[in-house]
C-alpha positions as CSV (number, residue, x, y, z in Angstrom):
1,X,108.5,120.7,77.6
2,X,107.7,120.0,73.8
3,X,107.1,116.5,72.7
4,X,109.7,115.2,70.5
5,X,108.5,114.6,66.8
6,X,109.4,111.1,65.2
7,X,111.5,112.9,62.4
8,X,113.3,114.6,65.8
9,X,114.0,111.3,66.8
10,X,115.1,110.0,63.7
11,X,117.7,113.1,63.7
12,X,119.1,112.4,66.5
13,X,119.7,108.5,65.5
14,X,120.9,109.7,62.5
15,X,123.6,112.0,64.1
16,X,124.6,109.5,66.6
17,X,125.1,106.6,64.0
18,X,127.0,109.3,62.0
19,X,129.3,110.3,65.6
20,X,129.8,106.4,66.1
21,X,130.5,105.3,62.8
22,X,133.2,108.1,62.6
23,X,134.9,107.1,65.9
24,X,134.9,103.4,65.2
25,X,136.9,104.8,61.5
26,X,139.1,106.5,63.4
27,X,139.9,104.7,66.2
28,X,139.8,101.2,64.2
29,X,141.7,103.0,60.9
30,X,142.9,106.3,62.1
31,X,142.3,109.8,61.5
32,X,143.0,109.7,57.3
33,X,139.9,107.2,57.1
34,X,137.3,110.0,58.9
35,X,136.0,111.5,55.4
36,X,132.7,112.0,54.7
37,X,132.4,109.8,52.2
38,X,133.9,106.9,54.1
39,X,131.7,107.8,57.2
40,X,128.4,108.0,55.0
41,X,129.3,104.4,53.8
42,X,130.5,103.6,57.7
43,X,127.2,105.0,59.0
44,X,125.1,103.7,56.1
45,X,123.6,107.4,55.5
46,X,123.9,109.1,52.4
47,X,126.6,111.3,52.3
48,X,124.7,114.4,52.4
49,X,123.6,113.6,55.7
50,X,127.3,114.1,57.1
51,X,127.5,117.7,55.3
52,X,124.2,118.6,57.0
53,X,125.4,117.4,60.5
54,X,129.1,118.4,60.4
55,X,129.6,120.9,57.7
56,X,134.1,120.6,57.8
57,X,135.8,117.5,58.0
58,X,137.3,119.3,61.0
59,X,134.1,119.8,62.7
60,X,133.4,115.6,62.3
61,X,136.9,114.9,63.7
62,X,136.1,117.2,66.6
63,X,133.1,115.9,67.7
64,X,134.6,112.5,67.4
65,X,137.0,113.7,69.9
66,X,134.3,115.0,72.2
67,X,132.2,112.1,72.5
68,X,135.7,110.0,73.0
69,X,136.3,112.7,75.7
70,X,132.6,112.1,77.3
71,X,132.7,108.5,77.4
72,X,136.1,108.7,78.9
73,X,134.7,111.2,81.5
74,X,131.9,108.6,82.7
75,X,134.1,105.8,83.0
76,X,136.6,108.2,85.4
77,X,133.6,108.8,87.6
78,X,132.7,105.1,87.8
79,X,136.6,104.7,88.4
80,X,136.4,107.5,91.1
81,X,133.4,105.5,92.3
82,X,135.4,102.1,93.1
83,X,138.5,103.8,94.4
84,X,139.8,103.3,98.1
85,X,143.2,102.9,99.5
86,X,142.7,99.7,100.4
87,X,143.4,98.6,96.4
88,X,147.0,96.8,95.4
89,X,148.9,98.9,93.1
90,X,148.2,96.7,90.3
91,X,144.4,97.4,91.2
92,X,145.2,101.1,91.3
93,X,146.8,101.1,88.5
94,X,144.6,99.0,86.1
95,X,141.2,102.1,87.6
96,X,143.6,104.7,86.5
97,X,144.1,103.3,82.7
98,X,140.5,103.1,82.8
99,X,140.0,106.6,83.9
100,X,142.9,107.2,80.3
101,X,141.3,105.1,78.1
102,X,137.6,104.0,79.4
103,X,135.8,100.7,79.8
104,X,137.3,99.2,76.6
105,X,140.9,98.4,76.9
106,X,141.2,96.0,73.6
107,X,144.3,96.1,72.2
108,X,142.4,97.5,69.0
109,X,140.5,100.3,71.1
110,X,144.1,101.2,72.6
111,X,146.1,100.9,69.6
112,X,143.0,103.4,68.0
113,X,143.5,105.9,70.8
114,X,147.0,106.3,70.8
115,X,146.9,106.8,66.9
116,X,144.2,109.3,67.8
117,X,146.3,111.3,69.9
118,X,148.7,111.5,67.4
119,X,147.0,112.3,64.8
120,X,145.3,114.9,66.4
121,X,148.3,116.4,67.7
122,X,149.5,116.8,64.2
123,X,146.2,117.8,62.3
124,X,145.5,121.1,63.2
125,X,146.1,123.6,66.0
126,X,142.2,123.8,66.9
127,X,142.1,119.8,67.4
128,X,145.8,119.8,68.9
129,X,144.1,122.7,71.4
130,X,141.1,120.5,71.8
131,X,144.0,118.0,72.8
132,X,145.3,119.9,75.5
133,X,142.0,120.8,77.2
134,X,141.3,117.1,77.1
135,X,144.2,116.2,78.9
136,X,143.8,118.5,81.6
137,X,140.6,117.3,82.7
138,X,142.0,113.9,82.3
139,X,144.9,115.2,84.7
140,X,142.5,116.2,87.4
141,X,140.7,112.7,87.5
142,X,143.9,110.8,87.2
143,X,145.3,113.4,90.8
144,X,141.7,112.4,92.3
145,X,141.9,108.9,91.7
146,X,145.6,108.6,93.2
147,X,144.6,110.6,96.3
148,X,141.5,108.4,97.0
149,X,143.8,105.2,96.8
150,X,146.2,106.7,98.8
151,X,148.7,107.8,96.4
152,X,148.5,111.2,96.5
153,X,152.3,111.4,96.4
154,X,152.8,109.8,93.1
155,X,153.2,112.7,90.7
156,X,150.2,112.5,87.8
157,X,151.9,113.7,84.6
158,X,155.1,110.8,85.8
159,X,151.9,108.0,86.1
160,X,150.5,109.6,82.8
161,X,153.6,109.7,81.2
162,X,154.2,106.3,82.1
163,X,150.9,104.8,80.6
164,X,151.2,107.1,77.9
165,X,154.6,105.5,76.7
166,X,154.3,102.0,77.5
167,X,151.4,101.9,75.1
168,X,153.3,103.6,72.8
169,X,156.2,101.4,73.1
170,X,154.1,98.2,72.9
171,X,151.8,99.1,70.3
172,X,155.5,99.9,68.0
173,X,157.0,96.7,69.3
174,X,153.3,94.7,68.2
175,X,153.0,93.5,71.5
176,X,149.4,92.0,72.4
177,X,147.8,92.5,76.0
178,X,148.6,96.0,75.8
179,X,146.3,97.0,78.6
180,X,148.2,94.7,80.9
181,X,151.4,95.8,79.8
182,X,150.5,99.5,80.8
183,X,148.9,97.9,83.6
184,X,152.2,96.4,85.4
185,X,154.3,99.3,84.4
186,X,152.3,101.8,86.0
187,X,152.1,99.4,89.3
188,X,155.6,99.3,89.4
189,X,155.6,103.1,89.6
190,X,152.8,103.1,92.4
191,X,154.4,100.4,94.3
């Protein structure tokens, strides 16, 4: 295997500040603020540097949804990891928003996402698409989850529809504590 060069390296920095600096403007600010310009100053690259890593806005917004997507996915396999039917509901529940949402469930982080979804569901079909593939993967660890704790029988788009609207709901009514919220409302599904 090749040896990686130092200006390799400092590529790879420089895409990953660019990836992070764009998901923290869209989750923090929402889609609108992902713009080059606003990323370059984010990321503190010049703004060429996000033309040469993600030619189309579209592209940017994309990947911000993919690496959204891939943290999400390791957090569901740690979730996986802890799950046993011996867990409350509450417990079951509170592993299943992390398998939604990931590791961080700050209000701001879960406000972000849910902004995120919309926006993305409204942007374009290719990222409405990307969406859709998302969710069914998401679907898949959420049915795993439920049957390791014993709750096979719960239906997963009802639990997922249930997270996904008391967030909603809570986040429009400027409630705080949004992940416990989502948290007792989904238990009192599972119970």
């Amino acid at each position: 295997m090749p040896s990686t060069t130092s200006g390799q390296l400092r590529a790879v920095r420089r895409h990953d500040a660019i990836l992070r600096a764009a998901l923290g403007l869209m989750i923090g600010e929402g889609m609108s603020a992902v713009t080059h310009r606003q990323v370059a100053q984010a990321a503190d690259v010049p703004w060429s540097s996000i033309r040469y890593y993600f030619t189309t806005r579209e592209d940017l917004l994309r990947a911000c949804m993919q690496q959204d997507m891939s943290e999400r996915d390791t957090e569901a396999q740690r979730v996986l990891e802890q799950a046993h039917p011996g867990l409350t509901a509450k417990e079951t529940a509170r592993l299943f928003l992390r398998a939604f949402y990931g590791a961080d469930l700050s209000d701001r982080r879960l406000l972000g996402i849910v902004g995120m979804v919309v926006d993305c569901a409204r942007a374009t079909p290719e990222l409405s698409s990307l969406l859709q593939e998302q969710r069914v993967v998401i679907e898949r660890d959420f049915s795993a989850l439920l049957a390791k704790c014993g709750r096979a029988h719960v239906s997963v788009s009802l639990a997922a529809a249930v997270i996904d609207g008391s967030l909603l709901n809570a986040a429009a009514l400027r409630h705080d504590n949004l992940a416990d919220i989502a948290t007792n409302e989904l238990a009192a599904l599972l119970n």
